[in-house]
N, C-alpha and C positions, 0 to 999 in steps of 0.2 A: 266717313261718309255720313252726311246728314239724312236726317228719316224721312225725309223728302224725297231724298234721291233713292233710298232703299226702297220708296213705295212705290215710286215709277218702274223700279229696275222688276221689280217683285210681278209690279202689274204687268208689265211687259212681258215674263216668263210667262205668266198665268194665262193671258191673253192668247201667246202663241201654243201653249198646249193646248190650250182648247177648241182650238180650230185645228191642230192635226186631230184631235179627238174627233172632233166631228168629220172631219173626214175620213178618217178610218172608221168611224161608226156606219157613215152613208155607205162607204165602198162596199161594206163585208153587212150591210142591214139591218144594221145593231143600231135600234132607234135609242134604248137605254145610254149609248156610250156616245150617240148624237147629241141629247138630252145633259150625260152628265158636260159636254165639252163645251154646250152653249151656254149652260151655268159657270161652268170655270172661265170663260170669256168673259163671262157677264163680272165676273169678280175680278180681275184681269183690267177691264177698262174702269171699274170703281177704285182698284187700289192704284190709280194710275192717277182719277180723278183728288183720290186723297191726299196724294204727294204734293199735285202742282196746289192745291189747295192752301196745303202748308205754306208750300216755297212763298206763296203770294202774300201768305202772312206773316212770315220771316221779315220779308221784305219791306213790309210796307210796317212792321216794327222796326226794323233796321233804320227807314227812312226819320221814321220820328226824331228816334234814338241822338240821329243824328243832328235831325233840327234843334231839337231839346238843346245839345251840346254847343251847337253855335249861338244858341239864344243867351248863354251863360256868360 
């Protein structure tokens, strides 16, 4: 699994616990457990943004990679 796709998979985990967080926080009043679940979102959608960041950059070395090789 490339670290691109770990950091989607990761953000993705991160994302959805933090929105049960928040909602178990709002159900039961616990602003602290609202609080910590909008920050684990908030980390959640950033290690999501880092993955596809990477992938894009993979990529678009891959493409070089490959021009390079046909230019040879």
């Amino acid at each position: 699994m490339t670290s691109s796709t770990t950091d989607k998979i990761k953000g993705l985990a991160n994302e959805a616990a933090g929105n049960v967080k928040q909602g178990v926080g709002k159900a039961v009043g616990n602003e602290k457990l609202q609080a910590e679940g909008i920050a684990q979102e908030v980390k959640g959608e950033t290690q999501q943004a880092v993955g596809e960041a990477k992938a894009k950059v993979k990529d678009s070395a891959d493409k070089l990679r490959d021009a390079a090789h046909r230019n040879l």
